[in-house]
N, C-alpha and C positions, 0 to 999 in steps of 0.2 A: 487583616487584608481581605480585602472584598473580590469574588467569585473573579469577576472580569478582569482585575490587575493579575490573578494569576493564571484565567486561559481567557484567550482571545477567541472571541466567536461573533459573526455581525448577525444581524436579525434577517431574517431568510425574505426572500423579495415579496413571497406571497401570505406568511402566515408568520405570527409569532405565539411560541406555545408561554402561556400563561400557566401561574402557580406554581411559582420558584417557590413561595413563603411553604406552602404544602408538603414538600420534597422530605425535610429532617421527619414526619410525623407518622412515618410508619411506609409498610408495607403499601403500595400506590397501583391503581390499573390508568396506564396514561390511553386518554381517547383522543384521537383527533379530533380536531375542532373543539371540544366539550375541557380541556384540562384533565386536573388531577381529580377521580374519584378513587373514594376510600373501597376498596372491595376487603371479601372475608374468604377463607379459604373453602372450597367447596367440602361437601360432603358426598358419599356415594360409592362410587368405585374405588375399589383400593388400588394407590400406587404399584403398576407394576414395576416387574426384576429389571433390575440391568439397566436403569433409565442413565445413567451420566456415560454413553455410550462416546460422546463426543466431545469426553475432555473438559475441560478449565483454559479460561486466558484472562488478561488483567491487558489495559492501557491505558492511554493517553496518562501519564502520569503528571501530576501535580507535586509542588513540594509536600503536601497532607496527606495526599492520598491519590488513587488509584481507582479506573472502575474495575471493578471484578465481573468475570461473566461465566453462564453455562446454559444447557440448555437440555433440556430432560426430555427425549427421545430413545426409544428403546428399541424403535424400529427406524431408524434413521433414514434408510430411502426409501422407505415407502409411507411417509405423510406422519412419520415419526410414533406414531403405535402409541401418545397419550389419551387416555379420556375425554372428551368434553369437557372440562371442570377445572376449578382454581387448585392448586396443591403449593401448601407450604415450604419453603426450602431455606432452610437455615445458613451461614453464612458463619467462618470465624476468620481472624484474622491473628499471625503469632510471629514472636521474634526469632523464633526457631523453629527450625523443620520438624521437631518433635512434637511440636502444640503442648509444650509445658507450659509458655509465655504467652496468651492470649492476651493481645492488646485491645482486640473489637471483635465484638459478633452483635447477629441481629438476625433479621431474618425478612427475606421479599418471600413473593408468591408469584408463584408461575402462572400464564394464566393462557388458555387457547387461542386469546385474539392476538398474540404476540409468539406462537408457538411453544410456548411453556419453555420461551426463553428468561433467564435471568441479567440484569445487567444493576450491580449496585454499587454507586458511587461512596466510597469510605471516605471519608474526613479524620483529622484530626490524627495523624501517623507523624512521625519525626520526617522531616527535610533530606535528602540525600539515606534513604534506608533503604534496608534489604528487609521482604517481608515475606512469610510462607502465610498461603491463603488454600481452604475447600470451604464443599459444600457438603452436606446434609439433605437429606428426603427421605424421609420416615424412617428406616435404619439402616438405609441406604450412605455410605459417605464416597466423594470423590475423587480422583486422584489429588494429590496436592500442590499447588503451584505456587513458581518462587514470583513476586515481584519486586519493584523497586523504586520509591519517589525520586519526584528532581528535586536536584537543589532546589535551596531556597531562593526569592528572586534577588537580594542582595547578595548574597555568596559569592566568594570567588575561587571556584574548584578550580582546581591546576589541571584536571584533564578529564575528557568527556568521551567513551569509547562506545560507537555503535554500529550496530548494522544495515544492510537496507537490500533489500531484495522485491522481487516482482516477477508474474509470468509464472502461473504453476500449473498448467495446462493437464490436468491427470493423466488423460491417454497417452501424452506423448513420454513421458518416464516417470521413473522413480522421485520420491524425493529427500535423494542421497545427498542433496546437500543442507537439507535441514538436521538432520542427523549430526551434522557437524557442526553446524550453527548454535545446535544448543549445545554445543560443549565449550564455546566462546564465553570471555570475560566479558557481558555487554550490559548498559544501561538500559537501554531499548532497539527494538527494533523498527525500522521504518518501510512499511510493506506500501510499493507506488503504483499497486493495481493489476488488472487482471488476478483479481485471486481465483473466482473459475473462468471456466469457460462456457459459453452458451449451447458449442455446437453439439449435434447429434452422435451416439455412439458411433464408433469405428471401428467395425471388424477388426480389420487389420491394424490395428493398435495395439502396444504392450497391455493396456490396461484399457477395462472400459468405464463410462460413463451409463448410468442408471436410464433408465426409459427408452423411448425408442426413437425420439423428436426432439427438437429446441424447448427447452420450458420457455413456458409462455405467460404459465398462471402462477400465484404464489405458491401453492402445494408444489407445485414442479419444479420453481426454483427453492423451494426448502429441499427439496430431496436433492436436488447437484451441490449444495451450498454442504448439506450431509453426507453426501460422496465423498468430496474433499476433508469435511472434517475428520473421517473417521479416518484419516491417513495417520499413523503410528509419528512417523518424523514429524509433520503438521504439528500434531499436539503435542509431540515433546517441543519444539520448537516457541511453542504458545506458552506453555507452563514454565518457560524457565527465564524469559522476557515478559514487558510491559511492551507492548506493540500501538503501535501508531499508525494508521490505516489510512487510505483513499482506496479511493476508485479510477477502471479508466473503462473503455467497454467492452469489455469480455462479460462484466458481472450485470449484461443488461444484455447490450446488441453489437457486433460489431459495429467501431466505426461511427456510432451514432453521436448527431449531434443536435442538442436542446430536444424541442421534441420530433425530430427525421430521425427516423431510423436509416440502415445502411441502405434498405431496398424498398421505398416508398410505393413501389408499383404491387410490392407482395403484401405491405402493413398498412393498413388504413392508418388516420392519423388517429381516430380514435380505438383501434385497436393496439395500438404501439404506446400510447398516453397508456392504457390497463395496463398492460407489461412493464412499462417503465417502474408505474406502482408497484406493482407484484414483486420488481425486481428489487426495490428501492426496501420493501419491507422484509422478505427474506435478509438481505443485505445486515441491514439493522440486526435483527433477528442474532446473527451466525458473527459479530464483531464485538468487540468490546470496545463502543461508543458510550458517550455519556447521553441523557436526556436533549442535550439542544441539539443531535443527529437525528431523534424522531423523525420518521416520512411524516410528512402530511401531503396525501395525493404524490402532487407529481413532484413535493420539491422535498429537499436533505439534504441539510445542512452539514455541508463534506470541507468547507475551507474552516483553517481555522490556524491558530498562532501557540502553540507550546514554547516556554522558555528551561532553558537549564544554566540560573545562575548567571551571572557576565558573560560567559563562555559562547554563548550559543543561542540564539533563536529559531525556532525551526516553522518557517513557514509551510502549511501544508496547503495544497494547490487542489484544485479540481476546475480543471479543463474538458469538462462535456459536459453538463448543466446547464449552462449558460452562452455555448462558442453559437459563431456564426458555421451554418451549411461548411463543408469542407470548399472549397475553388476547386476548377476543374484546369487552369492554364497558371502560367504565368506571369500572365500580363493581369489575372481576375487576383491572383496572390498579394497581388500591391496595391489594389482596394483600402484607402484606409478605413471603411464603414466596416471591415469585418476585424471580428474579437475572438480571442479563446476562451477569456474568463467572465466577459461581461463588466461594462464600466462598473458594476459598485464593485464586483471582487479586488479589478485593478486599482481602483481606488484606496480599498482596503489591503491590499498588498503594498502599493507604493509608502503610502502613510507607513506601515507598521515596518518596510525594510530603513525607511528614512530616523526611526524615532525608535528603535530596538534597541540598544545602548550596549550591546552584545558584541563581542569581538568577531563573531561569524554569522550570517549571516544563511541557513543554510534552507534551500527552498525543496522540499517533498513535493516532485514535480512525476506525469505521467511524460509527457511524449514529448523528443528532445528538440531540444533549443537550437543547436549548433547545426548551420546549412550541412545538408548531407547530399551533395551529388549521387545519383546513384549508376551513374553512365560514364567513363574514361572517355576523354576524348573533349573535342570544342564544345558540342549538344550538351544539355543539362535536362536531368529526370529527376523530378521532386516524389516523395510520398506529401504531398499536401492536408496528409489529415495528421503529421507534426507540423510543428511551429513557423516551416518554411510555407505555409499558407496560410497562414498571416503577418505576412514579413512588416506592413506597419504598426504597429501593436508590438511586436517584437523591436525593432529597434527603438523605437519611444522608449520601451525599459529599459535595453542594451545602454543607451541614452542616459538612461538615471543612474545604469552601473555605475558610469563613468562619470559624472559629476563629483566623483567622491562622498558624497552623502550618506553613502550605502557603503558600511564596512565591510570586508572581504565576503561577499557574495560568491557562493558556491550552486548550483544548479545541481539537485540529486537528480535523476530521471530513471525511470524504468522502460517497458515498451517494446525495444528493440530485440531482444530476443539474441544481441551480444554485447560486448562493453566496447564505448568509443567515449574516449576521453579528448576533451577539447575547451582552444583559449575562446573566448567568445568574444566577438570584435562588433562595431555598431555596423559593420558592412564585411561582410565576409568575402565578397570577391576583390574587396582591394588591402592584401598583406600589409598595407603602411598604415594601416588604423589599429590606433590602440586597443590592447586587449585590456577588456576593461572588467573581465569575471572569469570564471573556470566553470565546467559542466564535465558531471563523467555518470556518463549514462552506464548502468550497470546490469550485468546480463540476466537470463531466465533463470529460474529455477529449473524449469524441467520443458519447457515451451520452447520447440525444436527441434527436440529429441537430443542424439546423442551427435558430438559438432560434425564436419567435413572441417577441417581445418584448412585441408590444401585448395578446395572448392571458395572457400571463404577468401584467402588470402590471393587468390588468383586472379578474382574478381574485384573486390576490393582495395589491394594494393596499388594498382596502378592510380587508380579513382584519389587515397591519400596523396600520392607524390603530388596531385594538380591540388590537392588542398592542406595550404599548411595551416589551419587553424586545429586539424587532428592532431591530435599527439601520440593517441596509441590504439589500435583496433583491433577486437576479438572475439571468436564466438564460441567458444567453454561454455558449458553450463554452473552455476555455483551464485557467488554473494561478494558483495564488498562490504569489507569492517574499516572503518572510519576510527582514526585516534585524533581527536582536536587537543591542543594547549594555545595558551594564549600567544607563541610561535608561528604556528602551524598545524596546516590539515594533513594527514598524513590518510590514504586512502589506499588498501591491503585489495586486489582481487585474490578471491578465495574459489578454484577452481575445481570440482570434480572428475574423477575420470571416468564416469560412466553411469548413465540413467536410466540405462537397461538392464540392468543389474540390482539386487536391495543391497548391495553394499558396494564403498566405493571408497577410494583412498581422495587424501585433498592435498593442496597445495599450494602454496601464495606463488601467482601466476604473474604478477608485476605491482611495483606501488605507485602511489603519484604523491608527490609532494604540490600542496598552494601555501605560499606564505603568506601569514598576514601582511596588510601594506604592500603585497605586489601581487596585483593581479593575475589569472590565468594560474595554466599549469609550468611551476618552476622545476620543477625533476619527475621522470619519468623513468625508473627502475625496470627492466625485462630480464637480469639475470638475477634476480630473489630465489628462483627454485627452478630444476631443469623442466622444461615445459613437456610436455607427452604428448606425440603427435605421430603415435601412433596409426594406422591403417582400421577402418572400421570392423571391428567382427563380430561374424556371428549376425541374425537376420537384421537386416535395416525396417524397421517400421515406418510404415506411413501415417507420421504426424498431424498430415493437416494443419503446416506451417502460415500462417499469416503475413510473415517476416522476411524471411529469406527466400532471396531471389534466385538462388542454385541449386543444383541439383545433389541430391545425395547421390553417394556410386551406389550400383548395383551390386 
């Protein structure tokens, strides 16, 4: 079976990286523009202590294999404390957490134009397995991480269990609910962006952010990209799933879209074009991407199509690369010249949800689909930099839901910074149109801070009663675990009580049921576990919320 039958990736608008045949032949220094050259490991300085500072992660998984990553930093916020120089790093791969069973090793080279990041694509693994994977530098070894292929693409597993999460904002809490996460039965994880955050430290935060300003440059976002990784939950979370990644704009600019940043009067175009780069390469850097994610310049190849078996195809989305300027009205919203993805991505989205041959359908989405009033009352208030500003482009696919073509299409979303689960209809202000798919936008990690629940529901509630296309609304901090069978989706929120705190109890806070062959969300469970709703205690931090439009109590 040939590379592209088992991952889907299209060729990037501006560049295509050459020198797939070069890849099995060793140890590689990938250059942009120039391909694969063979490099040797330096000589000189000796490897210092303590470089695997920031952990192990594996993903995007294949039925063969898996990328494996790390990145050898000793000084992790401050421009990572390596050498100048190539340093070898050895690689094994075992069927047991003991390393008695070595199935594979080898060995990449780290090198300074990549930040003495590692990212190595293993082949050749059994379909549907569980693998324990480190690393090696000089007598240095790493922690060890579990991962785990998919099915194969004929297979027909009887059920497919993951998670997906997004928003991990350091300053604003802990993160108590990756802690939890890695104690879950999962095949992978699907993380829908914002993994940092761009903005400047904050005093008045639980936690701070390194430096003293926005990174701007690559060095500066290698060291926030190092802030975050060195988080204890993070990397258990990483090591014990194969994760599946995008982006949305935190891990660049607020807000930004193609090349406009949020604040065009503050960023030239071509000092925002450097950034975008800087940001796009750190990015790379600090995920466990395979080769066709390479930056070249300004572009990075973020969409792309994983399968697991019949069960499931999971299209992954990248909505800022390519969208039109955000609308400023209404009436500019219904534009049909403006796009999120860009015709080749829709293209390639539409094709691959129409000819998936998978009983779900499931799309790794940033900012949500489903119209969200954010006003009670006759008036209506859009965030137009989600999908309710580009409302034709949005129902063109709403559109294709519903032709039947498209097997039970589920929308993941991250973003919002709480969970709102919703039927998706091709016109959402008129209830007698058919729901033709489900979305359930799933809450932060720690981007927030710690909830107002009464604040939330006060504001909010009324807002759902005039929109029945919601089905359930909440703003906890935590994850949603997904169980698919060839049935049904069965979709767990998994809630914490608290991200001001480094420990914290959890609790399934509601489930949703989508059946195959009927659209939308068909059950909506809220008594799973007693909900804690609790009064805030102890200091309220000032987050620097993006999201939420109310006020924490004092």
């Amino acid at each position: 079976m040939s590379l592209s039958s088992r991952f889907s990736f299209p060729v990037s608008r501006r560049r295509f990286v050459a020198g797939a045949a070069a890849v099995a032949a060793g140890p590689l220094l990938i250059t942009p523009g120039r391909g694969y050259t063979r490099i040797r490991n330096g000589l000189g300085t000796p490897l210092p202590a303590g470089v695997f500072t920031l952990g192990v992660a594996s993903g995007d998984p294949l039925p063969d294999g898996v990328v494996l990553w790390t990145r050898l930093a000793p000084q992790p916020t401050t421009g990572g404390g390596m050498p100048a120089q190539n340093f070898a790093v050895d690689w094994e791969v075992a069927e047991d957490p003991g390393f008695s069973r070595v199935v594979q090793r080898g060995s990449a080279t780290a090198t300074p134009e990549y930040g003495h990041s590692v990212h190595v694509e293993v082949q050749g693994l059994r379909p549907d397995a569980v693998y324990h994977y480190r690393f090696k530098a000089g007598d240095q070894i790493s922690p060890a991480g579990r991962t785990r292929t998919a099915p194969a693409a004929d297979a027909r597993p009887s059920r497919l269990r993951f998670a997906y999460a997004s928003c991990q904002d350091y300053q604003a809490g802990y993160y108590t609910a990756y802690r939890h996460m890695a104690a879950e039965d999962l095949a992978f994880v699907a993380f829908l962006g914002d993994y940092i955050y761009e903005s400047p430290a904050n005093p008045s935060a639980i936690r701070h952010h390194e430096g003293t300003g926005e990174p701007t440059g690559l060095v500066a976002y290698r060291n926030r990209h190092a802030r975050y990784r060195t988080d204890p939950d993070l990397q258990a979370a990483h090591a014990a799933f194969p994760w599946i990644v995008t982006l949305d704009d935190h891990e660049i600019d607020n807000n930004w879209a193609d090349e406009i940043p949020q604040d065009p009067d503050q960023q030239s175009p071509s000092a925002f074009r450097a950034r975008r780069t800087a940001a796009f390469q750190a990015y790379y850097e600090h995920m466990p991407l395979r080769r066709s994610s390479l930056p070249s310049g300004l572009d990075m190849q973020v969409y792309r199509r994983l399968r697991f078996g019949s069960l499931a195809s999971v299209h992954v989305l990248d909505t800022r690369q390519y969208r039109s300027d955000q609308p400023a009205t209404l009436a500019a919203a219904q534009n049909p010249g403006l796009t999120m993805t860009g015709p080749d991505q829709e293209r390639w989205l539409t094709d691959g949800l129409q000819t998936s041959g998978a009983t779900w359908n499931l799309l790794a989405n940033q900012v949500m689909w489903a119209q969200n009033d954010r006003k009670a009352g006759p008036d209506q208030v859009f965030d137009f930099d989600n999908w309710d500003g580009y409302r034709v482009q949005r129902r063109r696919l709403l559109e294709l839901f519903g032709t039947g073509r498209v097997a039970n299409p589920v929308v993941l979303t991250g973003d919002r910074h709480c969970t709102w689960v919703c039927d998706l209809r091709t016109d959402f202000d008129n209830p007698a149109t058919p729901v033709v798919g489900a979305e359930i936008t799933g809450t932060s990690i720690s981007s927030g801070g710690n909830p107002d629940v009464a604040a939330f529901h006060a504001q909010y509630d009324p807002i759902k009663r005039e929109s029945p296309h919601w089905r359930y609304i909440d703003n906890r901090r935590g994850y949603v675990v997904c169980d698919a069978d060839d049935q049904r989706l069965l979709s767990s929120l998994r809630v914490v009580s608290t991200v001001w705190a480094q420990s914290a109890t959890v609790s399934t806070a509601a489930q949703f049921v989508v059946e195959a062959g009927r659209p939308g969300i068909a059950e909506v469970d809220e008594h799973v576990a007693p909900a804690f709703r609790a009064p805030l205690l102890g200091p309220v931090y000032d987050v620097h919320d993006d999201q939420q439009s109310f006020p924490l109590r004092p």
